[in-house]
Residue, then its C-alpha position, 0 to 999 in steps of 0.5 A: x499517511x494512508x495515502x502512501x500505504x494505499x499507493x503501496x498496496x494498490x501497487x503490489x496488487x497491480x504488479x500481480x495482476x489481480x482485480x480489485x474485485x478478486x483480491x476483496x473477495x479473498x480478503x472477504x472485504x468489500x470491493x469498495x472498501x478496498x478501493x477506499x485504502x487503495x486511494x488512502x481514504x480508509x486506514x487498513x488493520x493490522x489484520x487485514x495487512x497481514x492477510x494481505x501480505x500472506x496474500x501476496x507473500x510480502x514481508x508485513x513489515x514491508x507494508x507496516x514500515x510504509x504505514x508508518x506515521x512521520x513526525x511533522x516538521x522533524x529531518x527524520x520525518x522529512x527524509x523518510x516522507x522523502x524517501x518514501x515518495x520516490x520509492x512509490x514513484x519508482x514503483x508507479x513507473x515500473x509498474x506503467x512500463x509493465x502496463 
């Protein structure tokens, strides 16, 4: 699931135009380990969400809703990772456009 989270936090950083190596300095987070929840390889806090989000003035259940595990082999699961998918992929493409 941290892969869908990273994609989401990559895309509200990239949407404001902020450096990776900004944004970690604001966090007081390395660099890399924000290149490693951007790319889903390391699971964020719950506090580091929160400074995130008050970073960004996004709601934290926006993010936390994202973050949210899927029950594996289950229509609820299913729909949700679904719905999920095309909303990143939506945001991916608005966010190329911008590009």
């Amino acid at each position: 699931m941290s892969a869908y989270l990273g994609r989401a936090l990559k895309l509200v950083r990239t949407f404001h135009d902020v450096s990776q190596v900004e944004l970690a300095s604001n966090l007081h987070i390395s660099r890399s380990y924000l290149s490693e929840v951007e790319s889903g390889k390391k699971t964020p806090s719950m506090d580091l969400l929160n400074e995130y989000a008050k970073h960004f003035s996004v709601p934290l259940s926006s993010l936390v809703i994202i973050s949210e595990g899927f029950e594996e082999g289950k229509l609820s699961g299913k729909v949700k990772k679904a719905a999920t998918e095309k909303a990143l992929r939506l945001l991916e493409w608005v966010d190329a456009k911008r590009a």
